[in-house]
C-alpha positions as CSV (number, residue, x, y, z in Angstrom):
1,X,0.0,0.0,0.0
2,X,1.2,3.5,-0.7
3,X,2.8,5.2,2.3
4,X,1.0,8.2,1.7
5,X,-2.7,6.5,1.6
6,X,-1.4,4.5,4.8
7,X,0.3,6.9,6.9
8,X,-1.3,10.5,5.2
9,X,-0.4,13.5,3.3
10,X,2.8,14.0,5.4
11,X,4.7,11.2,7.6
12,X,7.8,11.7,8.9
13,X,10.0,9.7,6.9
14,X,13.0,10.6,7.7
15,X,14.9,11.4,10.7
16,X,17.1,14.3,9.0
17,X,20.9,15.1,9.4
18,X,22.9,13.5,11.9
19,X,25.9,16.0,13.1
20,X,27.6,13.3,14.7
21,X,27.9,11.0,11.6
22,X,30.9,11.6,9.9
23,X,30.5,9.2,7.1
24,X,27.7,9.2,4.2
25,X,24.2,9.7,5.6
26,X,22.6,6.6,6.4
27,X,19.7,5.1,4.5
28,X,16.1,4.6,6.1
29,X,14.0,2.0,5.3
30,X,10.3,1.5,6.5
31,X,7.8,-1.0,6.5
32,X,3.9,-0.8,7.0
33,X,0.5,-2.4,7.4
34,X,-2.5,-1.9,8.9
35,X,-2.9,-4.8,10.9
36,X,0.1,-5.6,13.0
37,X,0.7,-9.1,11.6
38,X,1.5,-7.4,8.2
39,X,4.2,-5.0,10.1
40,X,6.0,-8.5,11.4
41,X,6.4,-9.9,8.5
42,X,8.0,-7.3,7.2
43,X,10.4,-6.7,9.7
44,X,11.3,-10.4,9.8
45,X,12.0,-10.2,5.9
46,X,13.8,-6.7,6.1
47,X,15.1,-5.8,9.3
48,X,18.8,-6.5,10.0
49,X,20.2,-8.0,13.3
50,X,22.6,-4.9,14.1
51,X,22.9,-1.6,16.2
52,X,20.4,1.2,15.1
53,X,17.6,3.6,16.0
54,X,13.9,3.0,15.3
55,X,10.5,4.9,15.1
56,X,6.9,4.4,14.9
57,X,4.7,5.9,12.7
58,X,0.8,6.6,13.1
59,X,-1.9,6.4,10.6
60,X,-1.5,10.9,10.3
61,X,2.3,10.0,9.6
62,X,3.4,11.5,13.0
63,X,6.5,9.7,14.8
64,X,4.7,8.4,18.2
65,X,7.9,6.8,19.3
66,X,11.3,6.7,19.0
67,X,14.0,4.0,20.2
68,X,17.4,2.1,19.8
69,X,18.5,-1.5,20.1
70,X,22.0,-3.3,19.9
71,X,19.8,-5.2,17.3
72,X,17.3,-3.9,15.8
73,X,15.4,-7.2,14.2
74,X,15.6,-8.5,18.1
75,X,14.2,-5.8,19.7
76,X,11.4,-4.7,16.6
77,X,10.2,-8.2,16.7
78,X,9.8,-8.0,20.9
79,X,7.2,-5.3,20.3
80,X,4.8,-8.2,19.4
81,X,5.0,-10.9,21.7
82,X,2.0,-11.9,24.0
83,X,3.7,-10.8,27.1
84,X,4.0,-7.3,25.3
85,X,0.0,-6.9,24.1
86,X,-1.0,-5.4,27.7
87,X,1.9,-3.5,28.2
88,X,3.4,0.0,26.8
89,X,4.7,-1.9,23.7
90,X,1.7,-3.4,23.1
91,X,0.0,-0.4,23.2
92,X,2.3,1.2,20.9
93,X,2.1,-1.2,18.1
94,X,-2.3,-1.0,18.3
95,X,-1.6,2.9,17.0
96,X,1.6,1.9,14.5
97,X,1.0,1.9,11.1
98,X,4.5,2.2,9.9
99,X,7.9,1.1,11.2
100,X,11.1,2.7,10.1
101,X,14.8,2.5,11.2
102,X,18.7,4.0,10.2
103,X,21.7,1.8,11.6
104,X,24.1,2.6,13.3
105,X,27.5,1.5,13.0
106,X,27.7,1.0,17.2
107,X,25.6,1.2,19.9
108,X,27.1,4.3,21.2
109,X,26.4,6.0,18.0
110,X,23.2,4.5,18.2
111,X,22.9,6.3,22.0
112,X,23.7,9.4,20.8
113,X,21.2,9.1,17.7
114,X,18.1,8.1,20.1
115,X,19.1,11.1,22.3
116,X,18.8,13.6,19.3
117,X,15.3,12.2,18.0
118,X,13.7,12.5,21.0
119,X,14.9,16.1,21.3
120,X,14.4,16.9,18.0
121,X,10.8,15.3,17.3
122,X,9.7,15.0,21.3
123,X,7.6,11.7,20.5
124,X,4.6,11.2,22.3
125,X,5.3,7.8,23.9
126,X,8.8,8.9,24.5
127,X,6.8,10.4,27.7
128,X,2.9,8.8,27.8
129,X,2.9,6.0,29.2
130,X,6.0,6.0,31.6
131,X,5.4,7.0,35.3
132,X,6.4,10.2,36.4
133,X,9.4,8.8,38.8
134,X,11.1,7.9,35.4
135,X,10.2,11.3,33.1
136,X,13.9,12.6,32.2
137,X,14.0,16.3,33.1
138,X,17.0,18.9,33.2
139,X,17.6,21.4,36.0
140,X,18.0,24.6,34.4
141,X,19.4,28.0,35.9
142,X,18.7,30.6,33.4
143,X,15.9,33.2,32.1
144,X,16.9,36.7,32.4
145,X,17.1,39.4,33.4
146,X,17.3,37.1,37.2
147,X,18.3,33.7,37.0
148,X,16.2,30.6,38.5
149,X,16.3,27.0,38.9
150,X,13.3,25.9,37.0
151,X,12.8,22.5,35.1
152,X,12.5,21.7,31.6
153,X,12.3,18.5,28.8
154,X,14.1,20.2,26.8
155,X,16.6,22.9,27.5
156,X,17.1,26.1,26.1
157,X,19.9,27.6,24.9
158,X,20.2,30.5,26.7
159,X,20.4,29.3,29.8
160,X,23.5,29.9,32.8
161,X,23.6,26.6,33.3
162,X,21.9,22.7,32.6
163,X,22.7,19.5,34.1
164,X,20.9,16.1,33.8
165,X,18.8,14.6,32.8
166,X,17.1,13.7,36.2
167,X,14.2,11.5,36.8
168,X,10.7,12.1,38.9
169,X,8.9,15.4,38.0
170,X,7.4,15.4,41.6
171,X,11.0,15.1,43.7
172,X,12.8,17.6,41.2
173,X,9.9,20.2,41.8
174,X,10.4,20.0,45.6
175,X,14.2,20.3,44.8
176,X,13.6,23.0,42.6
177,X,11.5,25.0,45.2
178,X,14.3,24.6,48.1
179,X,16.8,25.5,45.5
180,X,15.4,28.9,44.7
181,X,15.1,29.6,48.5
182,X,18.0,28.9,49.6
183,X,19.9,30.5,47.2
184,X,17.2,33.7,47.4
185,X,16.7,33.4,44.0
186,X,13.2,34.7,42.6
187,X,10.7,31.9,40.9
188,X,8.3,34.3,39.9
189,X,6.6,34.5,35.9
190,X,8.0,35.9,33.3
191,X,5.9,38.7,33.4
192,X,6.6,40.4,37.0
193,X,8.3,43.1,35.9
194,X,12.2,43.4,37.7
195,X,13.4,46.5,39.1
196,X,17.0,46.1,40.6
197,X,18.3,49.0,43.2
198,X,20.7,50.6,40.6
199,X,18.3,51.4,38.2
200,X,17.6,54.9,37.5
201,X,14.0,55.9,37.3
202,X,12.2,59.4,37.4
203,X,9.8,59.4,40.0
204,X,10.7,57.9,43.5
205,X,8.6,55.1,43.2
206,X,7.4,52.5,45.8
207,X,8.5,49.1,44.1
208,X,6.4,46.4,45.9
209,X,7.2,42.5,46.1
210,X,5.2,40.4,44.2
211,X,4.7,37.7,46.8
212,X,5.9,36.9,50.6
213,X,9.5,35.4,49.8
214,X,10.9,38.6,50.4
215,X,9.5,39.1,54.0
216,X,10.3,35.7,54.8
217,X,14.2,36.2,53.2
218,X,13.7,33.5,50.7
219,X,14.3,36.0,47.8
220,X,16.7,38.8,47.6
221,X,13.3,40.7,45.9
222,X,14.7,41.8,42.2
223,X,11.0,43.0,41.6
224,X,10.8,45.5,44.7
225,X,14.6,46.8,43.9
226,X,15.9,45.0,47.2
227,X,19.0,44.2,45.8
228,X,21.8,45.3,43.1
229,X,21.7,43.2,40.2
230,X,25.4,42.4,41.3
231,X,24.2,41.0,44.4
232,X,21.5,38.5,43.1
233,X,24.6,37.9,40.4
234,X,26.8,36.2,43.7
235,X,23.8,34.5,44.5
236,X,23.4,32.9,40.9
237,X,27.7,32.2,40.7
238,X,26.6,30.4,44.1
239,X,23.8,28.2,42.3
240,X,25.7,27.5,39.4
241,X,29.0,26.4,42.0
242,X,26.2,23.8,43.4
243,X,25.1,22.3,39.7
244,X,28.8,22.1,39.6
245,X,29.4,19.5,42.5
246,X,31.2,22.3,44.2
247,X,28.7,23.7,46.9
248,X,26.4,21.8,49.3
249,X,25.4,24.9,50.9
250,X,21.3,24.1,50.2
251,X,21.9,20.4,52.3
252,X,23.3,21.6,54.8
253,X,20.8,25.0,55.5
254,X,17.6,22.1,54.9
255,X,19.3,19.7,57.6
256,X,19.9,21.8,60.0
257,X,15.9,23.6,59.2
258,X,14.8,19.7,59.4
259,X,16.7,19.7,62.8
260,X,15.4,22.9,64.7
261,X,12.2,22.2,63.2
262,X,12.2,18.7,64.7
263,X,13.7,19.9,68.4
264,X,11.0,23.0,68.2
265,X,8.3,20.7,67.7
266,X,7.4,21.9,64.7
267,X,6.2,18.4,62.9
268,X,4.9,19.5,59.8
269,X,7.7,22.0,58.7
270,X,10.3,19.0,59.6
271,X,8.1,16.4,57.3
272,X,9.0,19.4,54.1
273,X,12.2,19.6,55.5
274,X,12.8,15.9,55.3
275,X,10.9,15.9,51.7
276,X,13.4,18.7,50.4
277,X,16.3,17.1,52.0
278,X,16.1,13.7,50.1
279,X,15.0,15.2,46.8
280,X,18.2,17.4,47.1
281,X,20.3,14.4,48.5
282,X,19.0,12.6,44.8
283,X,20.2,15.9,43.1
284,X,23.6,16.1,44.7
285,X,24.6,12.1,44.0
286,X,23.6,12.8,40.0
287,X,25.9,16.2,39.9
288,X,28.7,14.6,41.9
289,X,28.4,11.9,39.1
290,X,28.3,13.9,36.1
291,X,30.9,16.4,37.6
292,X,33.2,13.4,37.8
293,X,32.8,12.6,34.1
294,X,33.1,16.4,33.6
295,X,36.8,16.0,35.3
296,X,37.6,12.5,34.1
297,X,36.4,11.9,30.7
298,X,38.4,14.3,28.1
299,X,39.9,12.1,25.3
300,X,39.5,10.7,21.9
301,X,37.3,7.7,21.9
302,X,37.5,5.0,19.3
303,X,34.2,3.9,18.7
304,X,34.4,0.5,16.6
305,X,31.9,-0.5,13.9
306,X,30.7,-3.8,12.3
307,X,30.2,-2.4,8.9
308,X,33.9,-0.4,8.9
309,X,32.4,3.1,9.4
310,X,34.2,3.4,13.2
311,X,34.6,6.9,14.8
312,X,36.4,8.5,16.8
313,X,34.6,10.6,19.3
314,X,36.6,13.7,20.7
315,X,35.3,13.9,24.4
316,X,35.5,16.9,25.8
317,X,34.8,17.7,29.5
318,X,32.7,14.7,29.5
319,X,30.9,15.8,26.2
320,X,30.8,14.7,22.8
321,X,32.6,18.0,21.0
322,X,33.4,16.4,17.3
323,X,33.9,14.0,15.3
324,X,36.1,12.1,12.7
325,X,35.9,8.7,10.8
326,X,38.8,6.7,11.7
327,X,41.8,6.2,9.7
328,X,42.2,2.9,7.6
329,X,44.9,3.7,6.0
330,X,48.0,5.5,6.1
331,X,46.7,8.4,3.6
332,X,43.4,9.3,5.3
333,X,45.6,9.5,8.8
334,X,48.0,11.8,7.1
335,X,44.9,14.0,6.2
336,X,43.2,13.9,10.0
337,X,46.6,14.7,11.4
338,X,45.0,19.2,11.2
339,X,41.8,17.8,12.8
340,X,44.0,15.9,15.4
341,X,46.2,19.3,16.2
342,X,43.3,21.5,16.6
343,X,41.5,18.1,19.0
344,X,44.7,18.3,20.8
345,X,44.4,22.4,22.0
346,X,41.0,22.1,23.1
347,X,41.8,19.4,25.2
348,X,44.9,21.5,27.0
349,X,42.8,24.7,27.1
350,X,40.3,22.7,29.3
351,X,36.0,22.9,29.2
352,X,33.8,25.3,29.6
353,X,31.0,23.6,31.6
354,X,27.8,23.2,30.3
355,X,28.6,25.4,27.1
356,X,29.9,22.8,24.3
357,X,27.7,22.2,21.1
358,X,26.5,18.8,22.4
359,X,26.5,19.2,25.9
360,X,23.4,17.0,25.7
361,X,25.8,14.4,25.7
362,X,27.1,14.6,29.0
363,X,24.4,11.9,30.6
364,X,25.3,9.8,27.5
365,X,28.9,9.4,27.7
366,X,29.0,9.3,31.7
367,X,26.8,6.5,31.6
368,X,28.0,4.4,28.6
369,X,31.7,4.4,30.4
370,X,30.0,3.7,33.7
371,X,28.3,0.5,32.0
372,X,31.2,-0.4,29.9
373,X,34.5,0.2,31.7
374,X,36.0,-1.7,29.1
375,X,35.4,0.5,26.6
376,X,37.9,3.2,28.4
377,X,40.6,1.2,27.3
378,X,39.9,2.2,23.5
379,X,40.2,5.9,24.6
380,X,44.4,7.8,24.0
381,X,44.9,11.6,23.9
382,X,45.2,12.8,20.5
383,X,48.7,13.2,20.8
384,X,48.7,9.1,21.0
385,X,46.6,8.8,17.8
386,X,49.6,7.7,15.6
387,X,50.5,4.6,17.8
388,X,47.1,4.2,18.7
389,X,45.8,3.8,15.0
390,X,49.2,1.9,13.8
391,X,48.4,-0.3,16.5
392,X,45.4,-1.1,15.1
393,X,46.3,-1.1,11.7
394,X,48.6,-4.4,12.6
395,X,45.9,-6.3,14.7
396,X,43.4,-5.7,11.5
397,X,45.9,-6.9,9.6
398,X,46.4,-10.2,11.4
399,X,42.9,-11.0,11.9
């Protein structure tokens, strides 16, 4: 059947450009049917047993789902087994009409793939479906003209600072909300209009809070001009030492609120200040773990491939920063050796956190070499890259 009468005017078929490919665009194939009988066949006659990303299609043509599999026939085919029909697979195959994939030529590259289709196309069933103690979110301190913590699914550009992602929408709101008070740092919309004590104005006006935080010294009150927009500025280089594993300022002010609370009597206030404290204890473990792959992880990364399109990955302050196919033979290194130079100064000027093109990829990398410790061993400086790829070159050889 034609895709267009199957799937509408306009599917998405095709996941676009991949700026961390390095070799010729991969191909996609899809497959479809209405009746999910006709969508396994297909994928048993067509789909390949190898690393790669997948979506779902619904009958307007609109990607539902997005996902990614060591191999992709394996997992594809999993999405219709018995045990699956009452489950969130099964439920995503009764609204597929149209199955497509791109392989990858690893798993890692099929990691980082996943992670940039979700961004990019924010499926549906990428969030319905799973509880909210597993909805990936990203603490954020940003939005001017005064910074907050706020959350987000997707972060935006502009922002001081991002970390995550984290996990349980109700746990990083309480976090959130501690956050903002103990650093004093406003949470209010948008649309309060700021007036910081240096600003000139014409009339002596009477600038008046928008809420209570300001009485109750929870917010240094950049809509009443309370403060210098130098001063709130401290209190945001304070926030941002805390997203950077460097500060535990907000657990030790909620422990010891928890505490007085508790000796005062003062039962309920202890119960939030317990609440805050663990959702901030959850916080604190994940940026002490991605500030360790911030300080550890800054190397070239050969990524090997089943289909001889294997990359190397320049890792930069735990992020993905570029890319370049690997050598396979003496000419093409002679031709990366620029590429390797310029890999080699960003490395000794260091990383600015938070601020590199992909710096999506942070959770990525930290957890692939958490999970595969192995894999660090296929990591050298760029400096090393002519041993490390002659090396290579002989073991090729001799298999």
């Amino acid at each position: 059947m034609d895709k267009d009468v199957l799937l509408g005017h306009s599917p998405v078929t095709d996941f676009g450009i991949d700026p961390l490919n390095p070799h010729p665009r991969r191909r996609i194939e899809i497959v479809g049917g209405q009746r999910a009988d006709e969508l396994r066949s297909q994928i048993l006659r067509n789909c390949p047993r190898i690393p790669g990303v997948y979506g779902m299609l619904c009958r307007r043509g609109e990607l539902i789902y997005v996902g990614k599999s060591k191999s992709l026939r394996s997992r594809l085919l999993s999405y219709f087994a018995d045990s699956n029909s009452e489950n969130k697979g099964g439920r995503i195959i009764e609204s597929t009409r149209a199955i497509q994939w791109e392989t990858q030529p690893s798993d890692f590259a099929a990691l980082l793939r996943e992670q940039q289709l979700i961004r990019r196309y924010s499926p549906r069933w990428n969030v319905q479906g799973v509880p909210q103690r597993q909805r990936p979110v990203y603490l954020c301190l940003g939005r001017q003209p005064a910074a907050t913590f706020f959350l987000t699914a997707v972060p935006p550009k502009d922002c001081v600072a991002v970390e995550g992602p984290f996990h349980g929408t109700k746990r990083m709101n309480i976090a959130v909300d501690a956050l903002n008070k103990v650093f004093r740092l406003r949470d209010c919309s948008q649309q309060q209009v700021f007036h910081f004590a240096e600003q000139m104005q014409l009339f002596d006006l009477d600038h008046r809070a928008g809420c209570l935080r300001l009485e109750l010294d929870t917010c240094m009150g950049p809509c009443a001009a309370a403060c210098s927009r130098e001063a709130y500025d401290v209190q945001v280089n304070a926030a941002q030492s805390f997203l950077d594993g460097f500060n535990d300022e907000p657990l030790v002010k909620i422990r010891d609120q928890m505490e007085r609370a508790a000796e005062n009597r003062q039962y309920e206030l202890a119960s939030r200040s317990r609440d805050a404290l663990k959702s901030l204890e959850y916080v604190n473990r994940k940026l002490n773990y991605l500030a360790k792959a911030r300080r550890d992880y800054s190397f070239v990364y050969a990524a090997s491939s089943f289909d001889g399109c294997s990359t190397w990955y320049l890792i930069r302050g735990g992020e993905v920063a570029d890319v370049l196919p690997a050598p396979r033979n003496p000419v093409e290194y002679a031709e990366l050796k620029p590429k390797l130079k310029v890999w080699q100064a960003a490395l000794a000027s260091g990383s600015d956190r938070g601020h590199g093109r992909f710096s999506e990829t942070l959770s990525v990398v930290a957890s692939w070499f958490k999970k595969n410790r192995g894999e660090l061993k296929r990591t050298f400086a760029p400096e090393q890259s002519g041993r490390k790829y002659f090396r290579r070159s002989l073991s090729a050889i001799a298999s």
